[in-house]
C-alpha angles and dihedrals in degrees: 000000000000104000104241131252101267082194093055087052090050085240112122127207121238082257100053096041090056099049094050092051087054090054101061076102123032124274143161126237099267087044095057093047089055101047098046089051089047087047099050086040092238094319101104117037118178115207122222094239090059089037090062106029078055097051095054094057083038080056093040094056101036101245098123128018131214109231138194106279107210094229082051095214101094132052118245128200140195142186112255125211098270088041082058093049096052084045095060090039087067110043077055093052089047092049100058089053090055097055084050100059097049085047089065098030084053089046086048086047089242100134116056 
């Protein structure tokens, strides 16, 4: 079975999510790569074939936009308004899980 469009459900993988994040200002591929590795401090590396592979569905659906670089030999890339929505969907919908799971750790007198 055909894995489904994360971005059609309005979930986003840890990829995308990252990516999108790093675009709040805008950044070039390599760039991206780099500044999600030196934020998760190494856990989490992003290949270029993902990255880009990632970018072009970001790109399909609107999320993010390629702008004009200055030097004009990269392309650069930025969240748009409905890429930060669903940004800030998600750390909610992860908050909430995360509230869910201490409420029955906590009942199972897990967390102490």
């Amino acid at each position: 079975m055909a894995r489904e469009n994360t971005l059609k459900t309005g979930e986003l993988t840890d990829t995308t999510f990252y990516i999108l994040l790093n675009l709040m200002e805008p950044s070039h591929g390599y760039m991206i790569m780099q500044n999600v590795e030196k934020l998760t401090n190494g856990e989490f590396v992003i290949g270029p074939g993902s990255l880009y592979t990632t970018i072009k569905k970001l790109l399909d659906a609107d999320l993010i936009q390629m702008i004009k670089d200055q030097e004009g030999n990269k392309k650069t890339y930025v969240i748009t308004d409905k890429g930060l929505r669903m940004v800030k969907n998600e750390v909610n919908r992860k908050k909430e899980m995360v509230q869910h799971a201490e409420k029955i750790l906590k009942e199972r007198e897990e967390l102490k």
